[in-house]
N, C-alpha and C positions, 0 to 999 in steps of 0.2 A: 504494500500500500504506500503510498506517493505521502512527502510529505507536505502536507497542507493543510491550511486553518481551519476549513472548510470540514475535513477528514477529521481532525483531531478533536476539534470541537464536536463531532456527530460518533466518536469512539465507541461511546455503550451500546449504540444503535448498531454500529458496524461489527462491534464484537456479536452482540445474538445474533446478527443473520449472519455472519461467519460459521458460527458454534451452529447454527440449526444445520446448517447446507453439509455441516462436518467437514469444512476444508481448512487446509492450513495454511497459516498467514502469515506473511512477514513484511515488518511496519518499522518505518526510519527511524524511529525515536525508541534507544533502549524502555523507557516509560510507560510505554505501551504494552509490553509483552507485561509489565510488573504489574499495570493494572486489567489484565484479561487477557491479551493477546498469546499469542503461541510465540513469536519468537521475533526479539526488535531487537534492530542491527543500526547503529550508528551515535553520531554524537550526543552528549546529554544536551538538553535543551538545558539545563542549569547552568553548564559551562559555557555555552554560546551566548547569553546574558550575562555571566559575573565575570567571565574571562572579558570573553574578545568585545562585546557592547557594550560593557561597562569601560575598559579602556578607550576604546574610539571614541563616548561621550567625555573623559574628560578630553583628552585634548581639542575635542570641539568649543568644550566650555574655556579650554585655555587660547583660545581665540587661533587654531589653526584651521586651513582652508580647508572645506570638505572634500576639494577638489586633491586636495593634497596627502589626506587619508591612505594609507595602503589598503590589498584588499587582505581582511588574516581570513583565514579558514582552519575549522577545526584541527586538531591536533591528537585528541585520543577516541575512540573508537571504540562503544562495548557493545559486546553481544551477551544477550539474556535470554532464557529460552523459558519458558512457565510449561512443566510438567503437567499440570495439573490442567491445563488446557487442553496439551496434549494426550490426555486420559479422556477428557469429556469428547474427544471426537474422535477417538478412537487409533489415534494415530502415534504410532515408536516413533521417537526420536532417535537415529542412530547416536550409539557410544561415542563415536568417534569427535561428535561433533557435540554433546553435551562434554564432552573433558574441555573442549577449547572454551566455550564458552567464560565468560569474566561475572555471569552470576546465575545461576538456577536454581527457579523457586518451583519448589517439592509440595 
């Protein structure tokens, strides 16, 4: 699933008809799989706000040109898999790919 506001804001909705259809989903935002999803792959939306747009505001505030901003982009990257997702729809997670994982919730 794509990440967008539009998506993220409509989450609980997208999680039950995911969970009825029994398919498996993978959604941009680790956050996602933590609150229902089967398995979110990428940066934390907390660290794209405290990190990288919390610094680009100040030196905005410190009167540099926006134009003059670089662009940052994320830095760390997790993947979290919800087991327990993947029980309600019936679906194994391969081994291999729950050991990698940086968090799973049982």
């Amino acid at each position: 699933m794509l990440a967008s506001a539009l998506l993220f804001n409509n989450r609980a909705i997208i999680f039950d008809r995911v969970a009825s259809l029994r398919l498996p989903a993978m959604y941009q935002w680790p956050e996602m799989a933590e609150q229902g999803g089967l398995i979110g792959y990428g940066p934390l939306i907390v660290q794209l706000y405290r990190d990288i747009m919390s610094r680009q505001l100040a030196k905005l505030l410190r009167g540099i040109n926006p134009a003059d901003l670089p662009v940052e982009q994320p830095t760390r990257f997790e993947l979290v898999i919800n087991l327990k997702a993947a029980k309600a729809i019936g679906h194994e997670v391969p081994a291999p790919l729950v050991l990698r994982a940086d968090k799973v919730i049982e």
